[in-house]
N, C-alpha and C positions, 0 to 999 in steps of 0.2 A: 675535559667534561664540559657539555655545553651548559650556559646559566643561564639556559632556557628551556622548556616543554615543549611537545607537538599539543599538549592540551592546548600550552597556554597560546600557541599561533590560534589553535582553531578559537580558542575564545576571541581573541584578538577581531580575526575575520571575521567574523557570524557581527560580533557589533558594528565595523565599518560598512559590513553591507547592509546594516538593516539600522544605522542610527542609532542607534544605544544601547545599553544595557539589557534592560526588559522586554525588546523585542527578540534577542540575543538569545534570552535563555529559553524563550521557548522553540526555539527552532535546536538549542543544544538541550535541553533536557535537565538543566542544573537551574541549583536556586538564583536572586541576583545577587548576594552577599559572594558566595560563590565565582562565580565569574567574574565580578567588583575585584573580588582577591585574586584571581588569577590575572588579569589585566594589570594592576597594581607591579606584583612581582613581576611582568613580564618590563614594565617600563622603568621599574625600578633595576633590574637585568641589565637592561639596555642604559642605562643610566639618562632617558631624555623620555618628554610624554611624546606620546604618540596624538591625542587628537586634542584638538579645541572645545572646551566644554562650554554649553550657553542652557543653563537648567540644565534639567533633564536631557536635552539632542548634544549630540558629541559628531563634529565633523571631522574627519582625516587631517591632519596638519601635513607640513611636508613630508618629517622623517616618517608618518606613517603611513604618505603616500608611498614614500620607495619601499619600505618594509611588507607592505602589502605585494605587492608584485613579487618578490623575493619568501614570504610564507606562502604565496599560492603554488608557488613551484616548487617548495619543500615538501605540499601537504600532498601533493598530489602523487607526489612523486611517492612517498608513504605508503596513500592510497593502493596506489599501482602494487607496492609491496604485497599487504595484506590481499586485493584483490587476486593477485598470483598464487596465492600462498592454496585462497578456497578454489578455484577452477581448478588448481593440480587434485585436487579432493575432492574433484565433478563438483563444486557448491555456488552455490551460486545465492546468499541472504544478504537481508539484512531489511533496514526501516526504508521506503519507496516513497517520499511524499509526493504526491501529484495534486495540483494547482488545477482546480476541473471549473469552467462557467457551468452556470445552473441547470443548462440542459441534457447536457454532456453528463453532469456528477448522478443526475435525478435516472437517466433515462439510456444513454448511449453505452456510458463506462459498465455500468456493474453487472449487465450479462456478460459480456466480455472478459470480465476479469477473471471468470472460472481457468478460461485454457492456462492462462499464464499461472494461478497459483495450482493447477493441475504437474506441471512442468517443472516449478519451483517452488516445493510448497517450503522453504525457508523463509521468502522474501515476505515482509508485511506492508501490502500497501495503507498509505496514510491520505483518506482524502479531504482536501482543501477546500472547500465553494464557496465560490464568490463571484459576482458577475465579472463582465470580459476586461473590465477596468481593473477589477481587483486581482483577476489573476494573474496581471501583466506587471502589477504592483508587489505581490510575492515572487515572481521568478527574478524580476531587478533588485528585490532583495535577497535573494538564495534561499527565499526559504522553502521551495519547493525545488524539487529534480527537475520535474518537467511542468510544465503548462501545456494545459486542454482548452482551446477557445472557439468560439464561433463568427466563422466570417471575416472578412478584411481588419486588420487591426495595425492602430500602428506600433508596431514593436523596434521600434530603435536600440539600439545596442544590443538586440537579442538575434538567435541563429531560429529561424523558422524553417517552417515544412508542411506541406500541406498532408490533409493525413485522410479525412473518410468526406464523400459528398451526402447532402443534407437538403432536404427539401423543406421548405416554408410550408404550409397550406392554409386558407382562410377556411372554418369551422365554425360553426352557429347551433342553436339548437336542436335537439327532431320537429320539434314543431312549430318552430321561424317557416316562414315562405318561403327563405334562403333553401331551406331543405329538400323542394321538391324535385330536382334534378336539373330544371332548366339552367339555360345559360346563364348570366347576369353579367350586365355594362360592368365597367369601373366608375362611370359617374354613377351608378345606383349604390355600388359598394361605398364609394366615397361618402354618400350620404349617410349611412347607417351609424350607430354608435361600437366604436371598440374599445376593447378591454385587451391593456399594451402592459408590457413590461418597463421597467423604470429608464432612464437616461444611463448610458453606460454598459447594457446589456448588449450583449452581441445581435440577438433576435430583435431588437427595436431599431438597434442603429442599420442592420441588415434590409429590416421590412422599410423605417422611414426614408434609405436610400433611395429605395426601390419606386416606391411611391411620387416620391419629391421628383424621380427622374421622369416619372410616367403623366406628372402635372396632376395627381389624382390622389393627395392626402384626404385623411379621414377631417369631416367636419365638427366630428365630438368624439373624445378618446376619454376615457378613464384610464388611472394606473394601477395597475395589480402590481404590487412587484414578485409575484410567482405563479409559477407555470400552474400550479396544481388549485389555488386560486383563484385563476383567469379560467382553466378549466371549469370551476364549479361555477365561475359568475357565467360562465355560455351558458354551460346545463339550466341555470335559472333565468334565464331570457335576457339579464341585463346587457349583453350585448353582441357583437362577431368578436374573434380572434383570428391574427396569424400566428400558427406555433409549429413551431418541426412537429414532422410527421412522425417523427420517433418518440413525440410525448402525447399523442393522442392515438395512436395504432390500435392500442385494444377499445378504446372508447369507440373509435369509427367503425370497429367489425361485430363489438355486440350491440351499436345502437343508441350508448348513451348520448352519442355526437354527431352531425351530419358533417359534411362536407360541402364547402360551398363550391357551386356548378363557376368559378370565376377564369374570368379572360384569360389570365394567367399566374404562375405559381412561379413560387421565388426560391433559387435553390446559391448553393453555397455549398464552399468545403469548409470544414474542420480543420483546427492548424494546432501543429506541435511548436512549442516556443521552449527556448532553451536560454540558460546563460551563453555564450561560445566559451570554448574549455578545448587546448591543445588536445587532452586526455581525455577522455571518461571511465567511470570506474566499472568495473564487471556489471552491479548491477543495472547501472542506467545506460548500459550497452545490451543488456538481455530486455531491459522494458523497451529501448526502441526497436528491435528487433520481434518483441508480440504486437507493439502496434503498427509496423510496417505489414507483419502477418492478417492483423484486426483489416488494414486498407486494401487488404489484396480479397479478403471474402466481402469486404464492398459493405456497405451501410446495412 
């Protein structure tokens, strides 16, 4: 008999990938006294500790570096089990967290997500938001399936893919001069005041790239740090924005938003970011398989 749990590996895990205890339980769903004791028993089992504790952050030690690579192939392999067990039973459930930047979570994901819980109405998606920083900071913790980001990112140690195209556009008020349909420079755009999202967002680091490369930064920026925000600061005059065209769409068709007439518009894809994983389990085989579906009807 083994003297040891698959609880207690997955307890194990969830904390080496995420640093400690209490980010641990909330991605398993148990208290921290809880997982504290299963941790406990596991190292007590094993008769040696597994990580370095300094306060509260707990790093991997050696024997829990090799043990981890050794419970990622047991769990999975598990995984695989139960996952076999629902597809012979057509099923296909369970909790979906998805890791979405704020444009994507606000605006792109949640019409989308009807076909796939239409298909599968077991599955519960869980979703995550946080700018393009923070969701690259959840998928290298596991605490999401997948990651939703925008624009170039750099994901080191992670398996990407590029997934739906995405248009920038500059937006002002109905009744800016910006509005009246004509052209307009980029030195005149340059000079205007905009209302930007915070450092770390995908849509800032996207539009300042774009900018910085065209020699044509804005000469006064305020920071909103959200779309819906930056939205209502245009409606009020206080300044221009770039925002995907997917969070201003019904603004721009009944009028509360103009569109600026500018030299040019900045477009970008959408990327799926993953841990890499030999395996995957049914269901984060069926969520990339509706967003490769979602990529193929196109933005």
């Amino acid at each position: 008999m083994l003297p040891f749990t698959l609880r207690q590996l997955e307890v194990f895990r969830a904390i080496a990938r995420q640093g400690g205890v209490t980010h641990a339980t909330k991605r398993l769903g148990v208290s921290q006294s809880a997982a504290s004791m299963a941790l406990a028993e596991l190292e007590r089992a094993l008769g040696r500790r597994l990580f370095n504790r300094t306060g509260r952050s707990m790093a991997l030690n050696d024997e829990g570096r090799r043990l981890l690579a050794q419970a990622e192939a047991l769990l999975d392999a598990a995984g695989d089990i139960v996952a076999a067990t629902r597809e012979e039973a057509g099923e296909v459930s369970g909790k979906l967290a998805l890791g979405c930047s704020t444009t994507i979570a606000g605006y792109t994901l949640p019409p989308r997500l009807a076909s796939l819980l239409e298909r599968h109405p077991g599955i519960e998606p869980e979703l995550r938001v946080a700018n393009t920083e923070g969701v690259l900071r959840l998928v290298h913790r596991g605490e999401v399936d997948i990651g939703l980001v925008e624009g170039e990112v750099d994901a080191h140690g992670l398996e990407t893919r590029e997934w739906l195209p995405d248009e920038i556009v500059a937006v002002c008020s109905p009744s800016d001069p910006f509005a009246a349909g004509r052209r307009v420079t980029a030195k005149a755009l340059a000079k205007r005041r905009w209302l930007m999202r915070e450092g770390g967002s995908g849509t800032y680091d996207t539009v300042m790239e774009e900018l910085g490369r065209r020699g044509e930064q804005p000469e006064q920026t305020r920071v909103f740090g959200d779309t819906e925000a930056i939205k209502g600061g245009v409606r009020a005059g206080l300044g221009l924005a770039w925002v995907s065209l997917s969070a201003v769409r019904e603004e721009l068709e009944d009028g509360r938003l103009a569109r600026v007439n500018a030299p040019f518009s900045i477009r970008r894809r959408l990327r799926i970011l993953m841990l890499p994983a030999r395996r995957r389990s049914a269901l984060v085989r069926t969520a990339l398989e509706w967003l490769d579906a979602e990529a193929g009807r196109g933005a």
